[in-house]
Every structure is written in structure tokens, then in C-alpha cells.
C-alpha positions in Angstrom: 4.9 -6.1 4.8 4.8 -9.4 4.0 2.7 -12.2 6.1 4.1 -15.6 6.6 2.4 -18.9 5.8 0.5 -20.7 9.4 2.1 -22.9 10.9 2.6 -25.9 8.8 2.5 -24.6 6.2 4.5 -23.3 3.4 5.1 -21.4 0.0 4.8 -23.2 -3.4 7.2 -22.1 -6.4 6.0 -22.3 -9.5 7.8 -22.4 -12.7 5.2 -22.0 -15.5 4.4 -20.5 -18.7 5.2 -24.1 -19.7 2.5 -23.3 -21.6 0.6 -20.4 -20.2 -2.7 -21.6 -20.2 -1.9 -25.0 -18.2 0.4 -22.7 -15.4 -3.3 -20.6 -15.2 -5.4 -23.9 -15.4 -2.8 -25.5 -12.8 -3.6 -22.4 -10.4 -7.8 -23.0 -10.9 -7.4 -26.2 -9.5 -5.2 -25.6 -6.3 -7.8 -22.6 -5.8 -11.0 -25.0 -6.2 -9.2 -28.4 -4.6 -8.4 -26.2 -1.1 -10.6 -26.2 1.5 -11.0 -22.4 2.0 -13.7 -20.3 3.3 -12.4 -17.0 3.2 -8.8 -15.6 1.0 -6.6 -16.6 4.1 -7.3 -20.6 3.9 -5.9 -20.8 0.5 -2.3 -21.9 -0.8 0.1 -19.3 -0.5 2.4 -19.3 -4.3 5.0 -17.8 -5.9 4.6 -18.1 -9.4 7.2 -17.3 -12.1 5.1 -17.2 -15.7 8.3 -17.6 -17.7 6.8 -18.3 -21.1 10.1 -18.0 -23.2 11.3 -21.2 -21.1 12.5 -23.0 -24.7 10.2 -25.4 -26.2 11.3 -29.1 -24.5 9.8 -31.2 -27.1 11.8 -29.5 -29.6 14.9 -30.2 -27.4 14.6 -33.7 -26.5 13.3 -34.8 -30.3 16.7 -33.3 -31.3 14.8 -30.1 -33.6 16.8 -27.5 -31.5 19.5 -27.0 -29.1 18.3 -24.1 -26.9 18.3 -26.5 -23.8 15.4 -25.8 -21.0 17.1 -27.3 -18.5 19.7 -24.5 -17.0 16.8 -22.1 -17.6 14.5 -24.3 -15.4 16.8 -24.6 -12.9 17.8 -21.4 -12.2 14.0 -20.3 -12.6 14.5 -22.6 -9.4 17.4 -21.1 -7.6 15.2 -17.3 -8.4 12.1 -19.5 -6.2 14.2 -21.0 -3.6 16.0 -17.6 -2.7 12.6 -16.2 -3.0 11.7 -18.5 0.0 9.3 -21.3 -0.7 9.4 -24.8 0.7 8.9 -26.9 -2.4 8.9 -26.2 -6.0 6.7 -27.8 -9.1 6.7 -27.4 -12.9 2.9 -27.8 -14.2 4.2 -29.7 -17.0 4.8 -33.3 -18.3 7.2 -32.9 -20.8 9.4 -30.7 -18.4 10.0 -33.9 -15.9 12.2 -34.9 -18.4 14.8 -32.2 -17.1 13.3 -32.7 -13.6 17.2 -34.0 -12.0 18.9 -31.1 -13.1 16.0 -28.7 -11.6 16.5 -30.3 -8.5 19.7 -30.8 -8.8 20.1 -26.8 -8.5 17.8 -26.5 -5.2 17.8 -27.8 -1.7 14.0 -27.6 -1.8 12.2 -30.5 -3.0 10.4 -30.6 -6.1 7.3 -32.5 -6.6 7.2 -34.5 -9.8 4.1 -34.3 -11.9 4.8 -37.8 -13.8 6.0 -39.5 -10.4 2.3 -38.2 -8.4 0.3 -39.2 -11.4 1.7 -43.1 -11.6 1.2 -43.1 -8.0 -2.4 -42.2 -8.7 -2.5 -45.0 -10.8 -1.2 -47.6 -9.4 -3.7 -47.3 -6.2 -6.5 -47.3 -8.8 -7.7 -51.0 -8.1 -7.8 -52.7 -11.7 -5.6 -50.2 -13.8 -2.7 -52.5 -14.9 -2.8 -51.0 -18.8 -2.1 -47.8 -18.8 -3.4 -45.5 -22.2 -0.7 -42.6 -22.1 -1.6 -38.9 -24.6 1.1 -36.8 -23.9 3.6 -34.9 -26.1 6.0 -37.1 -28.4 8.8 -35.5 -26.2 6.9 -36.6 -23.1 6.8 -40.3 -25.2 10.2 -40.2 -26.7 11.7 -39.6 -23.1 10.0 -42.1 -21.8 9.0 -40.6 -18.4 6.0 -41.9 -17.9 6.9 -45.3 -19.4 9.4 -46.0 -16.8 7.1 -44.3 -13.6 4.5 -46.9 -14.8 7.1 -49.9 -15.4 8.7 -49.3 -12.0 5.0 -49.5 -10.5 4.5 -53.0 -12.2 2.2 -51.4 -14.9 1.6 -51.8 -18.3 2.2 -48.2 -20.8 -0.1 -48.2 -24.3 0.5 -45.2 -26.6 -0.9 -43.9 -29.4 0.2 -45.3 -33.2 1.7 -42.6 -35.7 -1.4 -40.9 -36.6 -3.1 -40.6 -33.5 -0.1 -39.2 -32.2 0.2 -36.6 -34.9 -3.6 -35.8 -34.0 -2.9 -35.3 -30.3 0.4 -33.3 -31.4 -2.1 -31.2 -32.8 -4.6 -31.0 -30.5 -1.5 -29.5 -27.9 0.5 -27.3 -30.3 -2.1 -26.3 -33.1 -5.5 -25.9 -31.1 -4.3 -25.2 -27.3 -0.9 -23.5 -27.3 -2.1 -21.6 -30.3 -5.4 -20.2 -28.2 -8.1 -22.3 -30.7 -10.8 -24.5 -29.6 -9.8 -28.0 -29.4 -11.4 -30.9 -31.2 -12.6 -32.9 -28.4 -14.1 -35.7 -30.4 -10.8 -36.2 -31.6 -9.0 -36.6 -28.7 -12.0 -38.9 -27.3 -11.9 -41.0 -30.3 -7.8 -41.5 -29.8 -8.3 -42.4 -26.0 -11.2 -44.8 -27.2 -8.5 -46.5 -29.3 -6.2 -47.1 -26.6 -9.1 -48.6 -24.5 -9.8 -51.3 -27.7 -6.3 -51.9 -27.1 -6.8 -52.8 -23.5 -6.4 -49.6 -21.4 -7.7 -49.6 -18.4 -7.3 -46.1 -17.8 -6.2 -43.1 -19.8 -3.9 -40.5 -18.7 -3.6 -36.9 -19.8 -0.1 -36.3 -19.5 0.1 -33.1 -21.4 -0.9 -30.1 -19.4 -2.9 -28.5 -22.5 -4.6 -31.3 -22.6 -5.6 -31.1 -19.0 -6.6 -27.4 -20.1 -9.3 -29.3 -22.5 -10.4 -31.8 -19.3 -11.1 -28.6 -17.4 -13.0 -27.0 -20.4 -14.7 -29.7 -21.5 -15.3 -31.9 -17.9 -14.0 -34.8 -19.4 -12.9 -36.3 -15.4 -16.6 -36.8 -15.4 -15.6 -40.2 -16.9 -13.4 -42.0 -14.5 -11.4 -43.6 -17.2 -9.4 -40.6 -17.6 -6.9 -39.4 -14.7 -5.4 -36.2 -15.3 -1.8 -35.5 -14.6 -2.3 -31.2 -13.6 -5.6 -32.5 -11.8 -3.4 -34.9 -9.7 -0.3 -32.7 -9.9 -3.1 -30.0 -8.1 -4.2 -31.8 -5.5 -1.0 -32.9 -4.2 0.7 -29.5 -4.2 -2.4 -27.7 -1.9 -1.2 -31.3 0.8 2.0 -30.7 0.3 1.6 -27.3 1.1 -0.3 -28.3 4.5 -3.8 -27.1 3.6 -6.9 -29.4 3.6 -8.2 -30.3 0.5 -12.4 -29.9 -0.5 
């Protein structure tokens, strides 16, 4: 038998597997963000690990046509009939199909790029905006426009630091390697010579590197699952820690 949420409070849906290791990551973090003594005080979730989701850098960059959008959004439909109150995709690159998702739903779903610019943009002093993200995330321009509409500036990385992040996400994290940190701290240290104020992780495996490697010990780094975290376990009406 089943035992519904408190009062208040409500199921999460989860489409992940977009990758694997971020959707486990992801989970971590509403676990250690909620305010929980004891099993019953944490966020109740329905998660679907749906790891054959197609790759969505591939399909926006135009290198195949197997389209994640209907498969996201009926991932969505199989959440909402499964009864949860709001939906999220622990993945940047995904928001790009974020319309049709919820487009499929009468639930909400909470937008990882849409928190993390809000995050931003109360962060007194962060007009420049360093972005390392996947060149789908980049050539859709998500994050680019969440920034512009919030009266801030986006920097990204030039043709070879973007390759390096590239393979940072694809060759080091999706692949289940160790990731070359220095690198990725030595590309984020070139957006701040170019005048970032902040630097945001808006690829989930690269958030499964912040969470390896601490790297939101330094405050010039916001990361998007970290953010994307925290504001599921309010959403779902729990306190955070």
C-alpha cells in the first residue's frame, strides 16, 4: 500500500538517465539539501532512469534525427499518470525541448536553465556570465537568452576550450573515466580573464565533477543540478538544510 505525501507536499517526476550519473548525482543532492532527520522527512520521487532517451546534442547540432523530444514528453505523460505534482529533467541540454515536455502535461515542469539564471541574477555583482555547457546547450542558446532576458551578460568558451569541455562531458564523464579537472579550471579561468563574474556549470556531468571534486567551495562557480536540487526539495514543500 502506498502512503501519500504530508500535507503540502508532493511527488517529484523525474526524467533522467540524461546521463545516468547526473540523474544519480541530481538525487544526492535533493537527499543531502532536505532537512530530514529520519527516512519520512525526505522528498518523495518517482524517477524514470530512461538512458536510451536519444542523445540531444546530436539532435539539435543536426548529426542525427532520432528527436528526444516526443520521447521526453511522453516519459512525462508515464510521470503525470503516475501522479506527481511537478516534473524536472536534470539536464541542461534537455531545456532545449523543455515546451514540448510541458506542452504534453498539465503538471508544471521546473526548468533547470530558468532556476539557475534566477540564481544568478540575485547574485549582487554577476553581470558577466562565464557559461560551460554542451555545444548543444550553446548552439540552442538557452542559457544565452535566460541571461539576456535577466539584463545579463553570456561569455563562452572559444573553439578549443569548447572542444576540451566537449570532452571533459562525453569522453571522461559519460564514458565513466576520471575527469581532468585542471582542465576544466583552467577553461573557467579563461572566461574570468575575459571578465566573468561568475561561472556556471550548465552541463549536468559537469556538475557530477563539482560534486567529486568540491569545486562550489569557490563561489565563483554556480552549479545548475546544485541549483536545479535545491529548488525541487522547495518545490516539493520540504525544508531545505
Amino acid at each position: 500500500m502506498s502512503v501519500a505525501p504530508a500535507r503540502g507536499r508532493v511527488e517529484v517526476g523525474v526524467i533522467g538517465g540524461v546521463g545516468p550519473a547526473a540523474t544519480v548525482c541530481f538525487l544526492d543532492l535533493v537527499v543531502r539539501h532536505t532537512a530530514a532527520e529520519r527516512d519520512q522527512d525526505h522528498v518523495d520521487l518517482v524517477v524514470l532512469q530512461h538512458s536510451t532517451i536519444p542523445d540531444r546534442t546530436a539532435y539539435i547540432l543536426g548529426r542525427s534525427d532520432e528527436d528526444p523530444g516526443p520521447v521526453m514528453a511522453d516519459d512525462a505523460r508515464r510521470l503525470e499518470r503516475l501522479g506527481v505534482g511537478f516534473v524536472v529533467v536534470p539536464c541542461n541540454t534537455a531545456h532545449h525541448f523543455t515546451d514540448e515536455v510541458a506542452a504534453a502535461v498539465d503538471v508544471p515542469v521546473l526548468s533547470i536553465v530558468d532556476e539557475t539564471a534566477d540564481e544568478v541574477a540575485a547574485r549582487p555583482g554577476a553581470a558577466r556570465v562565464g557559461v560551460l555547457a554542451t555545444s548543444g546547450t550553446l548552439a540552442a542558446h538557452v542559457y544565452q537568452r535566460a541571461f539576456a532576458v535577466r539584463g545579463l551578460q553570456t561569455l563562452v568558451p572559444d573553439d578549443a576550450d569548447q572542444e576540451a569541455v566537449m570532452g571533459i562531458i562525453y569522453d571522461q564523464v559519460k564514458a565513466g573515466l576520471p575527469a581532468d579537472v585542471a582542465a576544466l579550471h583552467a577553461v573557467a579561468d579563461r572566461l574570468r580573464a575575459r571578465g566573468a563574474d561568475v561561472v556556471v556549470l550548465g552541463c549536468t556531468e559537469l556538475s557530477v565533477v563539482a560534486a567529486a571534486h568540491d569545486l562550489l567551495a569557490d563561489d565563483r562557480y554556480v552549479d545548475s543540478l546544485d541549483v536545479l536540487a535545491r529548488r525541487t526539495v522547495e518545490r516539493a514543500g520540504y525544508p531545505l538544510r
